[in-house]
N, C-alpha and C positions, 0 to 999 in steps of 0.2 A: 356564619352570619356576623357581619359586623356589630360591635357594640354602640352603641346609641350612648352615652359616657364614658367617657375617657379622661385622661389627664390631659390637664392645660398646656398649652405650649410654654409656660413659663417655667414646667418641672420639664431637666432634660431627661433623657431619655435612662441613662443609667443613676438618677439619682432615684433616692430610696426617700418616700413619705411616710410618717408612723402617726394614727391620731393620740391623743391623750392618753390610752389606755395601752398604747406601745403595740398595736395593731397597723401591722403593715399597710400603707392606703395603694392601692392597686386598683385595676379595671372591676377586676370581681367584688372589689369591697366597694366600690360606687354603686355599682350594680344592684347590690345587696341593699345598702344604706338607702336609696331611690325606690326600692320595692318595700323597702321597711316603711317609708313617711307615706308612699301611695295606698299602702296596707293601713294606718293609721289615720289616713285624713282623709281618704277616699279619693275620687277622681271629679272636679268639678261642682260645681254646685247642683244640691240635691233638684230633680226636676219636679216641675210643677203640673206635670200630668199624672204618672205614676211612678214609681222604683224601677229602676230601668230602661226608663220610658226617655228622648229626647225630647225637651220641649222646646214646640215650634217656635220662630224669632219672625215679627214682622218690622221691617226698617224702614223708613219714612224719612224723606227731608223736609227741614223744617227750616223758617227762616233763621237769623242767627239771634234775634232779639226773643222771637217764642220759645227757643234752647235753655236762654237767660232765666226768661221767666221761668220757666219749668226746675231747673237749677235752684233758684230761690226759692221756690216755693217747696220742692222735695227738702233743702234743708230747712228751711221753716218748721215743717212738720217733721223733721228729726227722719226719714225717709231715704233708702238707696234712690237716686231717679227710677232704676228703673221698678220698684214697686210702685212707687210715688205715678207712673205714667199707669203702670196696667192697673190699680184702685182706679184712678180718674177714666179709664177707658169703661172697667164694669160699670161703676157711674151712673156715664152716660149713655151705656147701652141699655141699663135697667131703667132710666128715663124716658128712653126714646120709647119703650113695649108696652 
């Protein structure tokens, strides 16, 4: 199975990497080092339906000036857009029932 990391094309082929700690850098040590930060930070942002769970994405165009506003307005309220869009959607779905 091919590895999915590898060394850059700017290290040649027979030269030799060592990190800080005088540990040879190789295929297996990317490998390792990439499965150590995924192990450590997870994979993605936590989902908002449950633990394991994918949560759905709905996409929408929108003109380029409601973008704007929506942008201002998420930093405004200190806000990612995109929580800043799904608050403003519960909203006004709790409005509308």
């Amino acid at each position: 199975m091919p590895r999915k990391y590898k060394l850059g094309p700017d290290v040649k082929p027979e030269e030799k990497i060592y990190d800080s700690k005088g540990n040879l850098v190789d295929e297996n040590y990317i490998e390792s080092a990439v499965e150590d930060v995924h192990r450590q930070l997870g994979r993605g942002r936590p989902s908002l339906t449950a633990p394991g769970k994918t949560s759905p994405e709905i996409k929408a165009r929108v003109p380029a000036e409601l973008k704007d506003r929506l942008q201002q307005a998420a930093k405004e309220h200190g806000q990612p857009l995109s929580v800043f869009i799904r608050e403003a959607l519960e909203r006004h779905l709790d409005e509308a029932s």
